[in-house]
Each structure stands twice: as structure tokens, then as C-alpha cells.
MITORKE-131324 format. One line per 3 residues: number of its first residue (from 1); their letters; for each residue x, y, z of C-alpha. Coordinates in steps of 0.02 Angstrom, whole numbers, plus 50000, padded with zeros to 5 digits. Layout:
BEGIN
NUM> a> X/Y/Z ~ ...
//
This chain:
BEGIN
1> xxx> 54745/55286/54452 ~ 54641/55145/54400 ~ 54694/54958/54365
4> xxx> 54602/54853/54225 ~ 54619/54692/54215 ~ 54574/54575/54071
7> xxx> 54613/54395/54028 ~ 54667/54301/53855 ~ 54694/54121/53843
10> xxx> 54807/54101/53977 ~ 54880/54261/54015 ~ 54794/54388/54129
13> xxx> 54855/54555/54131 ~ 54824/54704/54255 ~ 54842/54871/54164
16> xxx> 54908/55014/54298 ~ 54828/55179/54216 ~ 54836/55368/54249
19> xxx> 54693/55423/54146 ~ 54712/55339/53956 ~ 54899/55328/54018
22> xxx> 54979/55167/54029 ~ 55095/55151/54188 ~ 55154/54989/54197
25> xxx> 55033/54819/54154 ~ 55081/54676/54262 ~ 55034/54502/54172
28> xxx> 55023/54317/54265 ~ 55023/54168/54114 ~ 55091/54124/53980
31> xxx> 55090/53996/53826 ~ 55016/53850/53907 ~ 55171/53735/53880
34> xxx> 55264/53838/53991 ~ 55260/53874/54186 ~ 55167/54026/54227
37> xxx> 55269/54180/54282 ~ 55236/54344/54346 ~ 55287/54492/54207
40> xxx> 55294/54685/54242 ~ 55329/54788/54078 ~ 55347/54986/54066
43> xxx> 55301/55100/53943 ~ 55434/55117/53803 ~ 55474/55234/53642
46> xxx> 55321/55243/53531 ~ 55204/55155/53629 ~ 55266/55007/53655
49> xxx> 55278/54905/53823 ~ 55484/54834/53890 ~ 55475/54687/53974
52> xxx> 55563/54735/54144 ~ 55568/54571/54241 ~ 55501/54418/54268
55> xxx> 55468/54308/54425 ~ 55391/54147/54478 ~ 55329/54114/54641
58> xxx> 55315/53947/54729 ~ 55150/54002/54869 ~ 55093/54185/54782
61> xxx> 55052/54319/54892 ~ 55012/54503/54905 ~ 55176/54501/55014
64> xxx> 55290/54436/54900 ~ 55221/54516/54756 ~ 55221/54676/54833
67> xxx> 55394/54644/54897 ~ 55437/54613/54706 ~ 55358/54754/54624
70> xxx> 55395/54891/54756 ~ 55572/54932/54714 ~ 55512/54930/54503
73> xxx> 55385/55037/54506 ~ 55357/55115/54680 ~ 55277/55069/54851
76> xxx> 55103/55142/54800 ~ 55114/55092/54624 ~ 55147/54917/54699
79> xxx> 54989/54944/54820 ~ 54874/54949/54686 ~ 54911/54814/54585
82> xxx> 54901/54680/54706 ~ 54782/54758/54778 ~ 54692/54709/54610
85> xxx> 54760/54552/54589 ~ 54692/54518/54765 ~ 54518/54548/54717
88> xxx> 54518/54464/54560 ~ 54672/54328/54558 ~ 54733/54234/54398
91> xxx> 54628/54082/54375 ~ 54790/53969/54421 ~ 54906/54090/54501
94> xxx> 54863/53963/54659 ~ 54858/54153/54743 ~ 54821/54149/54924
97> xxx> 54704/54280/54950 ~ 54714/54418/55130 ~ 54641/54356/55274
100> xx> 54524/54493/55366 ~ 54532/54515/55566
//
């Protein structure tokens, strides 16, 4: 599994892959007059990506988003994405990165 992560405009999404697969993408944005909001869409019928749920945190978190994601698309599936998005956060997710120790 590998995550890929790109950014447009405001919008920065976090592709879960399994080879050229497409697992699930997890995005964090959206149009700029609107608040920002966490979006997990599955693969659908002819390659196209469902919108599964949405969610907006007020302090973001690899908890909470873990907590979120976990029962969508798995525990490990979960794992990996924030472990991405801890790495390399949205530019104004306001994400609170892991403390180490």
C-alpha cells in the first residue's frame, strides 16, 4: 500500500493505493468560500470515486481522524492515512502533529 498525496488550490488529497489501485483518497479543503472539511470517498462503478462522509474537526488530530476513518475503511487502512497526513499536513488543517517520547 502506498499513499500519495498532492495538493490543488485548496484541496489536498491523500490517495490510499494498492498498486495502480485506488482504495479510498481522503481529501482536507475545499472551495475557499467555504469551511474546510475532511472527505473520504470509495471507489465506485466505472471508475469513479462516492463521496462517503464528511467531517470537520474543531483541534485535528491523528486521534480523531483515526477514530473517524477506522470504522469506514478499516483500522490499518485508517493507520496509513494519517499516518500520511501526519508527515505532510494540509497547509491549514491547523493539524497538531505526534509528539515523540
Amino acid at each position: 500500500m502506498t499513499v500519495e498525496r498532492t495538493r490543488a488550490g485548496h484541496q489536498t488529497r491523500y490517495e490510499l493505493r494498492d498498486g495502480a489501485t485506488l482504495v479510498c483518497a481522503l481529501t482536507f479543503g475545499g472551495p475557499e468560500n467555504e469551511p474546510a472539511s475532511w472527505k473520504i470517498l470509495l471507489p465506485g462503478p466505472g471508475s469513479t470515486e462516492d463521496l462517503y462522509a464528511t467531517e470537520r474537526f474543531l483541534t485535528p488530530d491523528a486521534r480523531r481522524l483515526r477514530a473517524w476513518l477506522a470504522p469506514i475503511v478499516g483500522a490499518g487502512h485508517a493507520a496509513e492515512l494519517t499516518d500520511a497526513v501526519d508527515a505532510e499536513p494540509p497547509l491549514t488543517a491547523s493539524w497538531e502533529r505526534r509528539r515523540s517520547g
